[in-house]
gemmi code that builds the backbone of each chain (N, CA, C; Angstrom):
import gemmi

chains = {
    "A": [
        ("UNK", (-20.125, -0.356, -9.673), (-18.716, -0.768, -9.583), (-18.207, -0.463, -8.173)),
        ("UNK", (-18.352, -1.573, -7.305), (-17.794, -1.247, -5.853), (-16.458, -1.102, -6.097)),
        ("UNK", (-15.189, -1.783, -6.543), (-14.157, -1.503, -6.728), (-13.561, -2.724, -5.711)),
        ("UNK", (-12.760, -2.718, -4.422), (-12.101, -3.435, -3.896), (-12.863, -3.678, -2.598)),
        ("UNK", (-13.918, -4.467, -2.166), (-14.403, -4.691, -0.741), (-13.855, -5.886, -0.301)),
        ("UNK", (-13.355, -5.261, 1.826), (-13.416, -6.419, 2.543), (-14.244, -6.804, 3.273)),
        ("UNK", (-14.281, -7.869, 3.539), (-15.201, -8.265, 4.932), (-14.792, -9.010, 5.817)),
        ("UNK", (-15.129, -9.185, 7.103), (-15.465, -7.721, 8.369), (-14.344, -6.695, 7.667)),
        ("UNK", (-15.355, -5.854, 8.469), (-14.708, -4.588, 8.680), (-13.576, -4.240, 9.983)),
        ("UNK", (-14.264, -4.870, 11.258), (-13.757, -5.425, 12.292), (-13.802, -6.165, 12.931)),
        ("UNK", (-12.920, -6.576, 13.596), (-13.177, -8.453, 13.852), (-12.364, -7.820, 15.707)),
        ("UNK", (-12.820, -9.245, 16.819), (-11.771, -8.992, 17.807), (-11.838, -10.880, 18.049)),
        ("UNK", (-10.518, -11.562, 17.853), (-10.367, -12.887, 17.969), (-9.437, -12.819, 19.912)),
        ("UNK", (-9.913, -13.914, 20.082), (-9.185, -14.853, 20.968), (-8.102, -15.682, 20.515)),
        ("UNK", (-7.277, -15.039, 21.575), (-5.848, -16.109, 20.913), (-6.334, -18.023, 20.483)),
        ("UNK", (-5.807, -18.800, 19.496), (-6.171, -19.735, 18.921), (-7.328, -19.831, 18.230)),
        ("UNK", (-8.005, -18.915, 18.587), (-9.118, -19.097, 17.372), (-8.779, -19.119, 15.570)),
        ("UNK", (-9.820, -19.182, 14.715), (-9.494, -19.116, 13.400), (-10.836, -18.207, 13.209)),
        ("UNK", (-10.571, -17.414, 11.543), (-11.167, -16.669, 11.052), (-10.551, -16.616, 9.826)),
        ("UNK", (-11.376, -16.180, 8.546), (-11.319, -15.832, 7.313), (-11.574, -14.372, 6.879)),
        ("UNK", (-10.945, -13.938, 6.088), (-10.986, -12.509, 6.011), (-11.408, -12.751, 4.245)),
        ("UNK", (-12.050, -11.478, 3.967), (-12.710, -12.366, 2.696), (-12.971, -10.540, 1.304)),
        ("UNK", (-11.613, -10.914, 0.423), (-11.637, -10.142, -0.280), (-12.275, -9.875, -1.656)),
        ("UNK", (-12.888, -9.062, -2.396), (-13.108, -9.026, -3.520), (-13.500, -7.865, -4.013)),
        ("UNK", (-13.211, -8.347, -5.588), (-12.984, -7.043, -6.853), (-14.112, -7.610, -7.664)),
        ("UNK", (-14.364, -5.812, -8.575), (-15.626, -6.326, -9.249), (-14.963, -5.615, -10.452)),
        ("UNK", (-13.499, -5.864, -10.450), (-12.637, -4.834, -11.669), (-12.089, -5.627, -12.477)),
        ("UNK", (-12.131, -7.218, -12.720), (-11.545, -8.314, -12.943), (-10.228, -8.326, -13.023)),
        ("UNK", (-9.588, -8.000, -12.189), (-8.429, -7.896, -12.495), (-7.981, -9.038, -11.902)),
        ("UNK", (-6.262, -9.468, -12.596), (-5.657, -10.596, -12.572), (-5.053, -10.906, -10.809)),
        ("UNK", (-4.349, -10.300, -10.621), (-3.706, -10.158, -9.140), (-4.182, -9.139, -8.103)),
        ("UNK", (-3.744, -10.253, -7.154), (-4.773, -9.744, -6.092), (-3.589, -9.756, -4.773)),
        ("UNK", (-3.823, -9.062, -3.840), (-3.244, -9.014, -2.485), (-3.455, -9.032, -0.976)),
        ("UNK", (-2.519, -9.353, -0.294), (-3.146, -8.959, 1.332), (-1.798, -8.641, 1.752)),
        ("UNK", (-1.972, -7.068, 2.457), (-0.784, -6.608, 3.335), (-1.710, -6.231, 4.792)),
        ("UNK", (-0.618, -6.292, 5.439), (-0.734, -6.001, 7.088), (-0.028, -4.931, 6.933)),
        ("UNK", (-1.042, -3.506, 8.192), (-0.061, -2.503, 8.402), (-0.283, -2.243, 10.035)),
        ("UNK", (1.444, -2.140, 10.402), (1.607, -1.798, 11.891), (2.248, -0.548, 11.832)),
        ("UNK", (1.514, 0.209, 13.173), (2.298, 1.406, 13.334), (4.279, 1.237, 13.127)),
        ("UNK", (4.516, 2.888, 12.106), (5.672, 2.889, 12.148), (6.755, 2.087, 11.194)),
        ("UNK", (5.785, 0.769, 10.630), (6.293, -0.054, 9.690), (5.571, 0.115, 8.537)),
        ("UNK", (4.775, 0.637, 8.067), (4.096, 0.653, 6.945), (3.571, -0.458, 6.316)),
        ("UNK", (3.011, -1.009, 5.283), (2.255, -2.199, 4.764), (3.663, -2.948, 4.497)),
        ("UNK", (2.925, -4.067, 4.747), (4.132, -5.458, 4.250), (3.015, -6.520, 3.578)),
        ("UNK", (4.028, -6.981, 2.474), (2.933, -8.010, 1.892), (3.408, -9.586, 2.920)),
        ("UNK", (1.888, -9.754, 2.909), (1.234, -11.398, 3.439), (1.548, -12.615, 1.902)),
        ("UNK", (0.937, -12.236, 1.662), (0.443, -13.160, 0.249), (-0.074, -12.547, -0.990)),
        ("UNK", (0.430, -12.541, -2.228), (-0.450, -12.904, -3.221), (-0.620, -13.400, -4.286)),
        ("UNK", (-1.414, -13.228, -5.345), (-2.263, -14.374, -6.372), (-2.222, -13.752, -7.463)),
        ("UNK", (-1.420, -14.271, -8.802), (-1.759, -13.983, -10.382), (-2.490, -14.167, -11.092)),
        ("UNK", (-3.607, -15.120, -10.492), (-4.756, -15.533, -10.981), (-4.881, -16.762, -10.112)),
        ("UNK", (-6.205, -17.222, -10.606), (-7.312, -17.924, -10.164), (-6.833, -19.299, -9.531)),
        ("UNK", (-7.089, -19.682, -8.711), (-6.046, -20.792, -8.475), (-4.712, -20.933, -8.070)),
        ("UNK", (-4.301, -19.687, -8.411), (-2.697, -19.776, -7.498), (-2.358, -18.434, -6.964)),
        ("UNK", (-1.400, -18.679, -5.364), (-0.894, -18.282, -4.675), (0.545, -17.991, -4.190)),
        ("UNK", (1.072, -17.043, -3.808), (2.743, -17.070, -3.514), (2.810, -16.366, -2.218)),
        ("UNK", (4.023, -16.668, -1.548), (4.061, -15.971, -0.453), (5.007, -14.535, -0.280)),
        ("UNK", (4.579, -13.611, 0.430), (4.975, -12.798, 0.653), (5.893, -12.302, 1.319)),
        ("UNK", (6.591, -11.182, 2.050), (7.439, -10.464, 2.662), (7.158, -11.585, 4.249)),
        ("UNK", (5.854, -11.427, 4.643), (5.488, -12.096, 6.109), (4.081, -12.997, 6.199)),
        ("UNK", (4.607, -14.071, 5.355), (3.659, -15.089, 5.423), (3.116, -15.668, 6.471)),
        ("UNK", (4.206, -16.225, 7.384), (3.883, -17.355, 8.871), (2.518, -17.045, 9.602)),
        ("UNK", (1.474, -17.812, 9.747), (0.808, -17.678, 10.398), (-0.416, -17.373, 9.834)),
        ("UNK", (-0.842, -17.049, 7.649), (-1.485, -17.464, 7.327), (-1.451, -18.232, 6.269)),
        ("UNK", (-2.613, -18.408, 5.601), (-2.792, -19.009, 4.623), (-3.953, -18.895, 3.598)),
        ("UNK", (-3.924, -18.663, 2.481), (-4.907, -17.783, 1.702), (-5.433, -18.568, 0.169)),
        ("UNK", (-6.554, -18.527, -0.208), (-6.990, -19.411, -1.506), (-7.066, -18.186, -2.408)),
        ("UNK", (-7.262, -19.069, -3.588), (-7.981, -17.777, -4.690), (-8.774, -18.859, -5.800)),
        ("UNK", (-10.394, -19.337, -5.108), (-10.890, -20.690, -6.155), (-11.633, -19.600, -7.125)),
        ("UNK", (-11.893, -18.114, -6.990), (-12.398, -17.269, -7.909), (-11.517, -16.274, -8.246)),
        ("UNK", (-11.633, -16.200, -9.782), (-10.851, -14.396, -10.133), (-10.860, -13.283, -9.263)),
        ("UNK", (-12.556, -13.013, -8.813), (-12.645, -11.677, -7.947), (-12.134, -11.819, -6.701)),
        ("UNK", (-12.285, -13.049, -5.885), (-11.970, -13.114, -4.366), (-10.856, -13.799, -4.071)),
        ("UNK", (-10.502, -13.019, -2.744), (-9.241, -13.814, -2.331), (-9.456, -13.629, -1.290)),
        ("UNK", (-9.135, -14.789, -0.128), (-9.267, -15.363, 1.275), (-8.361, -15.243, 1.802)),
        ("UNK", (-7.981, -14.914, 3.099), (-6.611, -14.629, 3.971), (-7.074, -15.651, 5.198)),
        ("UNK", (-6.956, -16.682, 5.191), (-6.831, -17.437, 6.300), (-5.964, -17.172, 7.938)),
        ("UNK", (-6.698, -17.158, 9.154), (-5.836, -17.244, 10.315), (-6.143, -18.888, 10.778)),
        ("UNK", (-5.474, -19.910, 11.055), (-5.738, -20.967, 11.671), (-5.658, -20.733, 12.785)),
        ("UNK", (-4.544, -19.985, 13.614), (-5.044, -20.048, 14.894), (-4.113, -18.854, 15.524)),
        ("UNK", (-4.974, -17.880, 15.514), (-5.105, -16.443, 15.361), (-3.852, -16.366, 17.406)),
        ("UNK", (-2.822, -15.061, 17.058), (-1.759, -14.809, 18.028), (-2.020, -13.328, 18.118)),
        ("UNK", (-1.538, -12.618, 19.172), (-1.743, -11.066, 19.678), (-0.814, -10.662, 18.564)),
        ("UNK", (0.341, -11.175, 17.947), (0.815, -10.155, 16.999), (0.723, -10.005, 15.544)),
        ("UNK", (-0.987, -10.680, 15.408), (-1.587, -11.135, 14.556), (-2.669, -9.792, 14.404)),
        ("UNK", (-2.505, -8.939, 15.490), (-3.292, -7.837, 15.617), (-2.658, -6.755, 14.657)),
        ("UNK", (-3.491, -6.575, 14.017), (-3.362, -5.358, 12.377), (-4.329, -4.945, 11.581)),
        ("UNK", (-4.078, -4.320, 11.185), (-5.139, -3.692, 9.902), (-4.665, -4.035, 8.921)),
        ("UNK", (-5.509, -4.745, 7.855), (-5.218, -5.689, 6.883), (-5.983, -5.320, 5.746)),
        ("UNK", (-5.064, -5.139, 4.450), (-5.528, -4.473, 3.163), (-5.438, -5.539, 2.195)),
        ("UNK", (-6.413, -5.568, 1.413), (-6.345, -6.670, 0.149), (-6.411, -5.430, -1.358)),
        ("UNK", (-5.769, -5.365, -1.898), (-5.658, -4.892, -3.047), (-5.143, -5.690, -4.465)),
        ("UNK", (-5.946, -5.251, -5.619), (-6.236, -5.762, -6.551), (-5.340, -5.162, -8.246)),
        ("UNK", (-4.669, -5.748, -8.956), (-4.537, -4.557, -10.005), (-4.605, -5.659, -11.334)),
        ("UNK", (-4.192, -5.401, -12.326), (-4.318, -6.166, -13.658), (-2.794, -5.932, -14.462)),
        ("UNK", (-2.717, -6.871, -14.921), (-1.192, -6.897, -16.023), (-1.953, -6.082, -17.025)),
        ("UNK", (-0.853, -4.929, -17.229), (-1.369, -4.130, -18.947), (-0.328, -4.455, -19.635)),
        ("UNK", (0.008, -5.451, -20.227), (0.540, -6.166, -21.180), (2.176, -6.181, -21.077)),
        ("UNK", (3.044, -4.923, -20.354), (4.091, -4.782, -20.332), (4.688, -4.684, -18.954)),
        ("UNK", (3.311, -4.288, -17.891), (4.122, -4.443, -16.602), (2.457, -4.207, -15.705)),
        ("UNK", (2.689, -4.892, -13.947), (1.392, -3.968, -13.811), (0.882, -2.953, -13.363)),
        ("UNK", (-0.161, -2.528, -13.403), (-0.861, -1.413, -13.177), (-0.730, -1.426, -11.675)),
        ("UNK", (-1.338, -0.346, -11.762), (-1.920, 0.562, -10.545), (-2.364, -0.337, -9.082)),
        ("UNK", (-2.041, -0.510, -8.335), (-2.957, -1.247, -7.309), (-3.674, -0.671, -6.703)),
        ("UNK", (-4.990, -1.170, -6.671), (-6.169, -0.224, -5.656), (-6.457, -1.165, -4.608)),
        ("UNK", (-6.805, -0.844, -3.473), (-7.004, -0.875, -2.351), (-8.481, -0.933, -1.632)),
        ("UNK", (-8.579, -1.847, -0.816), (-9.946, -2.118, -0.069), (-9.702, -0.910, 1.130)),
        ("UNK", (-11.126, -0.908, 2.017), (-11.205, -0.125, 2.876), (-10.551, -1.038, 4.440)),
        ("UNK", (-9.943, -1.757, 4.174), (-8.977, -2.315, 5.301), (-10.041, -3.309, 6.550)),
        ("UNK", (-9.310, -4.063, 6.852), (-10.216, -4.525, 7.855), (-9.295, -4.929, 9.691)),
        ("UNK", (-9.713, -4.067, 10.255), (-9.172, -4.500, 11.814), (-9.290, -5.276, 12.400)),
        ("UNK", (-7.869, -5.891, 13.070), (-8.318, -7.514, 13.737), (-7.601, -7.148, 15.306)),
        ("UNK", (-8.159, -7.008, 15.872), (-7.674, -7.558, 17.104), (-7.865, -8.802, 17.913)),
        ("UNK", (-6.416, -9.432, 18.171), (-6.622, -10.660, 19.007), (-5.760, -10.870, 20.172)),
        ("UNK", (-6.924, -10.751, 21.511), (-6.872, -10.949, 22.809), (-5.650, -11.937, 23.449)),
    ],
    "B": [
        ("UNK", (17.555, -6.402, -2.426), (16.162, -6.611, -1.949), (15.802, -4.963, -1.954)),
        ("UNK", (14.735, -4.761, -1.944), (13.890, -3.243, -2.143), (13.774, -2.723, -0.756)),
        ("UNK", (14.149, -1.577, -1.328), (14.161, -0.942, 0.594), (13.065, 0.518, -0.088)),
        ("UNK", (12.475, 1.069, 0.871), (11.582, 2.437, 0.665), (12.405, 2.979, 1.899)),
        ("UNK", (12.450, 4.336, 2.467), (12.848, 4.876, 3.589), (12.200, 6.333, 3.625)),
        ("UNK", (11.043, 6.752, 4.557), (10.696, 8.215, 4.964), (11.529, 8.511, 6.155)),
        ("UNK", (12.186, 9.002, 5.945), (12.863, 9.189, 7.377), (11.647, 10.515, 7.948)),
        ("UNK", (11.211, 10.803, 7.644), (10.235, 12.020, 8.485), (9.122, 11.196, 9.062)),
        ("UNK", (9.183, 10.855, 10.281), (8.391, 10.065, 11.060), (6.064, 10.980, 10.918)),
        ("UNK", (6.939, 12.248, 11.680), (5.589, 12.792, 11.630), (6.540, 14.694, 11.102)),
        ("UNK", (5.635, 15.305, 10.612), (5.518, 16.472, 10.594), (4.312, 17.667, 10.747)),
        ("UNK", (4.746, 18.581, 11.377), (3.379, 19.294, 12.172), (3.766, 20.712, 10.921)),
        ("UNK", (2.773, 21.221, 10.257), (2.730, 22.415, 9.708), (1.315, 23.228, 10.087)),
        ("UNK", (1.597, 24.720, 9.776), (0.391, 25.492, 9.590), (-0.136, 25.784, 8.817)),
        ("UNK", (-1.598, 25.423, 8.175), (-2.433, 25.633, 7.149), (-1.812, 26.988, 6.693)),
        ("UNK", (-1.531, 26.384, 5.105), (-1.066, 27.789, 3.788), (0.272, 27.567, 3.642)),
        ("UNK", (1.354, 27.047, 5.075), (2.363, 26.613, 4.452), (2.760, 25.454, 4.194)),
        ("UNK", (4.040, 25.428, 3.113), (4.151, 24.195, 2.032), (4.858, 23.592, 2.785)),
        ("UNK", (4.987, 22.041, 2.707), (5.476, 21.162, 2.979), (6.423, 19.981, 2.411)),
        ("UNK", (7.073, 19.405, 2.320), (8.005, 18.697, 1.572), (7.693, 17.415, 2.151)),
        ("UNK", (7.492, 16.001, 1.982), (7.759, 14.539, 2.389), (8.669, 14.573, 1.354)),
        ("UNK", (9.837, 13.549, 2.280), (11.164, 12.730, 1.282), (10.689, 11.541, 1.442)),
        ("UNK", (11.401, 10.938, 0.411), (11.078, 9.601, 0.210), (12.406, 9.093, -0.743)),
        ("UNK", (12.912, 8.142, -0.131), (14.421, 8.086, -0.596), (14.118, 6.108, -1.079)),
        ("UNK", (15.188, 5.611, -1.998), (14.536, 4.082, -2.400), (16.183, 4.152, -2.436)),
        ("UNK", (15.721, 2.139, -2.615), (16.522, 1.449, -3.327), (16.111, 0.375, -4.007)),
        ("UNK", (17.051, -0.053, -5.277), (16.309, -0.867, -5.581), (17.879, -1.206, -6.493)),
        ("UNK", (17.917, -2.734, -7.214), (18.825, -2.761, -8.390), (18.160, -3.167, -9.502)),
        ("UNK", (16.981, -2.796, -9.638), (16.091, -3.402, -10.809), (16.515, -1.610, -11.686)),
        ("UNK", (16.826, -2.141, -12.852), (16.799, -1.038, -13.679), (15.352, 0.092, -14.149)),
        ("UNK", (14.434, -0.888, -14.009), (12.911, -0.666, -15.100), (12.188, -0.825, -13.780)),
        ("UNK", (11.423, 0.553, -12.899), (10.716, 0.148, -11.730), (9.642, 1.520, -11.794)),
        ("UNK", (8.552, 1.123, -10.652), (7.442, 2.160, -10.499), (7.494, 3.034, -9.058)),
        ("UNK", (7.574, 3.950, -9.163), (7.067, 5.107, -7.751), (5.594, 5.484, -7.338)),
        ("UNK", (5.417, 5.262, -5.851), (4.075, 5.512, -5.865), (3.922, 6.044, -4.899)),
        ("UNK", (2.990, 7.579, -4.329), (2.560, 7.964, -2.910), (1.146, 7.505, -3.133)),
        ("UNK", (1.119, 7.339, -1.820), (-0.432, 6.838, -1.309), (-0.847, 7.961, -0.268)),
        ("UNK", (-1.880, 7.438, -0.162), (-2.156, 8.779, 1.024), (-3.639, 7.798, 1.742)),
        ("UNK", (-3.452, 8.148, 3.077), (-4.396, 7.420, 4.281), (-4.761, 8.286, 5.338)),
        ("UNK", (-6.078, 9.534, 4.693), (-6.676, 10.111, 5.711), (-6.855, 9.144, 6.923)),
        ("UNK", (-7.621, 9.843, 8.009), (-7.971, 9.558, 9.579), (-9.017, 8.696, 9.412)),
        ("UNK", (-9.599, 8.278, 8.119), (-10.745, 7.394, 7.896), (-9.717, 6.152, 7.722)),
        ("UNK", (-8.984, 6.100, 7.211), (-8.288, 4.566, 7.155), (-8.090, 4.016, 5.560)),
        ("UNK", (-8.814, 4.721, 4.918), (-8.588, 4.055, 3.595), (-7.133, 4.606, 2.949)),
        ("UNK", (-6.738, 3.915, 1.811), (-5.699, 4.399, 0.887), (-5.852, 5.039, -0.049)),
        ("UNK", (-5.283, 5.721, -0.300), (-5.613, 6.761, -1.603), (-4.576, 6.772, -2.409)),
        ("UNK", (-4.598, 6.195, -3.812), (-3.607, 6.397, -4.459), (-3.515, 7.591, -4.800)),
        ("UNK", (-2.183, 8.063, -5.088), (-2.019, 9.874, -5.561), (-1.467, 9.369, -7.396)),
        ("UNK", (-0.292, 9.150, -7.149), (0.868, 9.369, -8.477), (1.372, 7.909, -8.045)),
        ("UNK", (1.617, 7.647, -9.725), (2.436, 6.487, -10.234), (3.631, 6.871, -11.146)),
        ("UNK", (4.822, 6.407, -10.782), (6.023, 7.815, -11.731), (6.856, 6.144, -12.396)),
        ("UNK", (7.198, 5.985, -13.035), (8.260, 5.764, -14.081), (9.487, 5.491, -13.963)),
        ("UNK", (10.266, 4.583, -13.723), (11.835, 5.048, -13.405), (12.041, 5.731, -14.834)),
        ("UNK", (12.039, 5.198, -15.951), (12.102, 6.066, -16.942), (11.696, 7.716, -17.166)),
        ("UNK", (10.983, 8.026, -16.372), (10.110, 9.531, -16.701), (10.658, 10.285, -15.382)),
        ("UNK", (11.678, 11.498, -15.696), (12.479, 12.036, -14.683), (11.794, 13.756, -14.301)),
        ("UNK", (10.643, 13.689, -15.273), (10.071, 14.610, -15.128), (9.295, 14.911, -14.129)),
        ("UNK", (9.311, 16.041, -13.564), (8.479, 16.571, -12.325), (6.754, 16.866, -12.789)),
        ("UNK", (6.041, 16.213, -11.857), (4.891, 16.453, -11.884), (4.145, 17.298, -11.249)),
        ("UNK", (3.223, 17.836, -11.416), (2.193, 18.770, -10.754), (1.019, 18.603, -11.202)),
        ("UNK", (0.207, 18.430, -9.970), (-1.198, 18.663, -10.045), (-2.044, 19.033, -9.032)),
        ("UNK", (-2.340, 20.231, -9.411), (-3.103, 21.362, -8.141), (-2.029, 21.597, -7.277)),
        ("UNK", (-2.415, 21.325, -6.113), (-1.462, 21.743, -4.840), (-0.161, 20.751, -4.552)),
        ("UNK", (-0.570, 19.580, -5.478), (0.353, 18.830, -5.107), (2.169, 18.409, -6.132)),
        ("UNK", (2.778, 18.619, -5.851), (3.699, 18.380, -6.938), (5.512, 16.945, -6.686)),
        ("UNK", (5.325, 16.546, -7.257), (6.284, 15.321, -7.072), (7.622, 16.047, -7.804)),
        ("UNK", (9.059, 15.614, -7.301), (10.294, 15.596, -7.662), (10.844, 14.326, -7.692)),
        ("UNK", (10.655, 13.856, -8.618), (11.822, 12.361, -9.273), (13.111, 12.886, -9.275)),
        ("UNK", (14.336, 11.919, -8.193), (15.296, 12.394, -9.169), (15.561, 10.842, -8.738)),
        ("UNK", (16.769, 10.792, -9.908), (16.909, 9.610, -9.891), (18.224, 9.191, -9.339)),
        ("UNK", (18.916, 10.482, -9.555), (20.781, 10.240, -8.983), (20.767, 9.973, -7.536)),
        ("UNK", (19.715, 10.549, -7.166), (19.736, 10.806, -5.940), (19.034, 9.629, -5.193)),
        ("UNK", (18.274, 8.558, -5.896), (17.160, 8.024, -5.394), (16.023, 8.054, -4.627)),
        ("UNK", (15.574, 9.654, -5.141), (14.615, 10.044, -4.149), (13.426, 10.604, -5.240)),
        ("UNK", (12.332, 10.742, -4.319), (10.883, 10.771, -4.943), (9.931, 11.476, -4.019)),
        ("UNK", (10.057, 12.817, -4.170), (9.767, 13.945, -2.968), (8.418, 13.973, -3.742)),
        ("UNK", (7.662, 14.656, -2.535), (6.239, 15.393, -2.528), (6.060, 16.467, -1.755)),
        ("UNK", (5.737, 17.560, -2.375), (5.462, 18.531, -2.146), (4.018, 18.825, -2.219)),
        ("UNK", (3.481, 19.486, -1.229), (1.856, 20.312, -1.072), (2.438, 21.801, -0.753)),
        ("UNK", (2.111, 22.426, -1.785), (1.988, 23.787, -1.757), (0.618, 24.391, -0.949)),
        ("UNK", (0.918, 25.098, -0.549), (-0.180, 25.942, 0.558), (-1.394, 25.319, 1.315)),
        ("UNK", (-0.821, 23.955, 2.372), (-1.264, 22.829, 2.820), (-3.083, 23.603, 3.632)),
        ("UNK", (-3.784, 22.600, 3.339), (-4.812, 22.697, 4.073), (-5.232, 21.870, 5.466)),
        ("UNK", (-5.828, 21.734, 6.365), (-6.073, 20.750, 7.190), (-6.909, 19.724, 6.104)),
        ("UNK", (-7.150, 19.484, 5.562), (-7.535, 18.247, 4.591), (-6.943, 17.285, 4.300)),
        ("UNK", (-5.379, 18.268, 4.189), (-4.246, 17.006, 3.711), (-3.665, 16.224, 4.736)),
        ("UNK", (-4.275, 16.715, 6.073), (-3.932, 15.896, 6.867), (-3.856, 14.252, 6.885)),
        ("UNK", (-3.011, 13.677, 7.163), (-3.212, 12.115, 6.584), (-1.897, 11.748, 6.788)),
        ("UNK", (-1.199, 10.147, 6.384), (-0.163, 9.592, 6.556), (-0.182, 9.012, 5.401)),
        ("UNK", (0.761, 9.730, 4.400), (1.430, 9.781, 3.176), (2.659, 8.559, 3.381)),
        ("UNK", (2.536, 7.691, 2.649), (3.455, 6.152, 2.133), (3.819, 6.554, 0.703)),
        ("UNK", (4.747, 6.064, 0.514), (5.905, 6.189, -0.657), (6.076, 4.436, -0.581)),
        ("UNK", (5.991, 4.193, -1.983), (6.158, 2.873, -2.178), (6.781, 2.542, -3.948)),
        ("UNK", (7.585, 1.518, -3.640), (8.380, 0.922, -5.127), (7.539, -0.390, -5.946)),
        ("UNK", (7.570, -0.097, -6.822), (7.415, -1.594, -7.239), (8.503, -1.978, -8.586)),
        ("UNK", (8.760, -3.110, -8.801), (9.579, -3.377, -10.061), (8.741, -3.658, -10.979)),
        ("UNK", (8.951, -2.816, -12.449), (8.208, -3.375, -13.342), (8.271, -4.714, -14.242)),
        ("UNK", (9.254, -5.404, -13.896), (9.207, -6.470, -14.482), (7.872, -7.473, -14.018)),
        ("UNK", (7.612, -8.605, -15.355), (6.569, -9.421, -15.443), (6.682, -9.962, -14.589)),
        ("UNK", (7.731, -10.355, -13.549), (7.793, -11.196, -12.528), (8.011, -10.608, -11.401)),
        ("UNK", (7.641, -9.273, -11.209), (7.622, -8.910, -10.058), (5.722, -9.427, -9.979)),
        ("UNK", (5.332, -9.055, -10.422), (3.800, -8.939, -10.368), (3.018, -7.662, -9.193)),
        ("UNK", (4.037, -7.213, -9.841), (3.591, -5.503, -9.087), (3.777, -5.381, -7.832)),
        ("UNK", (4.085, -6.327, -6.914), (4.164, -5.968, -5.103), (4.741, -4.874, -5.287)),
        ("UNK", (4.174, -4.308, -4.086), (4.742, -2.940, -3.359), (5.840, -3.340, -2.150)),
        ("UNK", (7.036, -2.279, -2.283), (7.863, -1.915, -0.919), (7.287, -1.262, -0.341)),
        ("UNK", (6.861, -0.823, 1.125), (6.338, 0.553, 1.272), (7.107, 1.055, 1.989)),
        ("UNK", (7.178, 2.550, 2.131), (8.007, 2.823, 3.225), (7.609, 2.935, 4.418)),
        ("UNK", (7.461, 3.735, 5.443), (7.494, 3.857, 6.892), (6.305, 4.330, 7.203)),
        ("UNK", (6.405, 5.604, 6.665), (4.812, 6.081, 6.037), (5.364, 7.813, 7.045)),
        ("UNK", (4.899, 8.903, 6.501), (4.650, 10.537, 7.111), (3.791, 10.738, 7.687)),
        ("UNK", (3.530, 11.116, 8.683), (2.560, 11.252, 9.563), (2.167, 13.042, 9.257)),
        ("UNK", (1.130, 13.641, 8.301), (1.229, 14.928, 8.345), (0.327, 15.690, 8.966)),
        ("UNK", (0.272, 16.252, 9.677), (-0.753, 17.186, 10.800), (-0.764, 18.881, 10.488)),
        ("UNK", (-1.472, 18.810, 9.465), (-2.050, 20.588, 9.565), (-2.937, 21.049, 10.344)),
        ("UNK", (-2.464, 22.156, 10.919), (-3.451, 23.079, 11.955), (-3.332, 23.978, 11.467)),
        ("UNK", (-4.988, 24.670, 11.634), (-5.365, 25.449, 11.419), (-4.866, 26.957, 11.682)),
    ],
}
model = gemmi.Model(1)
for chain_id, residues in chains.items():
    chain = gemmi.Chain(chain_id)
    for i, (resn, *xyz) in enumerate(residues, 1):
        res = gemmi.Residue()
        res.name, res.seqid = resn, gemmi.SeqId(i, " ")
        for name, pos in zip(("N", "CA", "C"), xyz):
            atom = gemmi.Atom()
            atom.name, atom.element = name, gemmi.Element(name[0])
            atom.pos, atom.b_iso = gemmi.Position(*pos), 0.0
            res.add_atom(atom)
        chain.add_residue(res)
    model.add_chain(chain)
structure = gemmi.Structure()
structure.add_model(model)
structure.setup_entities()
């Protein structure tokens, strides 16, 4: 039971480039997430997903865009990656327990810097 | 809209003594969740405690102990007789329990805590 893995771990983009950041759970759980954290501001949500197939946007969407064609994984899209696009980026996962949800657990984060 | 607030940017203590993080909210959802996290120097998150707006009771476990209050809108953590271990940057975060929140987190600012030895 890995629990919540991302991949890369670290990335360094060139401004306009694109990249995929690529999350997954082996906990089946229903909803899934991606927050960005900058010094001083703490995590903010990007995007996330109640299940399989659908997506909503978050606190600070602009600039990506994210799928969910499987339960376990969820994709954080950059189309064309900006310097304040530079963050450490968490995808976390939790499940509806029938009355509200649970717990969210957390990947080991992945660093992006872009030039 | 959900606000979290640490106003304690960073705090420096000496291993053995206790420490306090505040953690102050808002929210107008009646039915909501409290949560510290914790993010040693490795980078990962660590969930600690998940509290209840309903459950006003104070928790403890081991060194660590939480104060809910609710008049106040605050959701303190306390480490009794801190080690350099606990070193890390402690986040305080809300969520609403309703079905349509779908659990997002507020987070707050985040504590920066530095024990020396």
């Amino acid at each position: 039971n890995a629990g919540v893995t991302q991949t890369p771990k670290f990335r360094v983009l060139k401004t306009g480039q694109s990249m995929t950041l690529l999350c997954a759970q082996d906990m089946n759980h229903e909803y899934m997430y991606w927050y960005r954290q900058d010094p001083g501001m703490g995590l903010r949500l990007i995007h996330y997903s109640v299940g399989e197939g659908t997506t909503a946007k978050g606190e600070v969407p602009d600039g990506y865009n994210v799928s969910r064609l499987k339960k376990q994984n969820f994709l954080l899209g950059l189309e064309s990656a900006a310097p304040s696009q530079t963050s450490v980026y968490f995808c976390a996962s939790s499940y509806w327990a029938g009355v509200s949800t649970d717990t969210q657990y957390f990947g080991p984060g992945t660093r992006l810097t872009v030039l | 809209a959900q606000k979290v607030t640490q106003a304690q940017t960073e705090i420096s203590v000496v291993e053995k003594e206790d420490v306090t993080l505040d953690c102050v909210y808002e929210t107008r959802d009646t039915t909501y969740y409290l949560f510290w996290y914790k993010q040693p120097p490795s980078g990962e998150l660590v969930f600690l405690i998940r509290r209840n707006s309903f459950d006003e009771q104070n928790e403890i476990s081991g060194r660590y102990s939480w104060n809910f209050q609710k008049s106040t809108s605050s959701f303190n953590f306390t480490i009794t007789a801190s080690q350099v271990v606990d070193s890390a940057v402690y986040f305080c975060a809300l969520s609403d329990a309703g079905g349509t929140s779908y659990g997002k987190l507020t987070f707050g600012q985040g504590t920066i805590l530095t024990v020396h030895p």
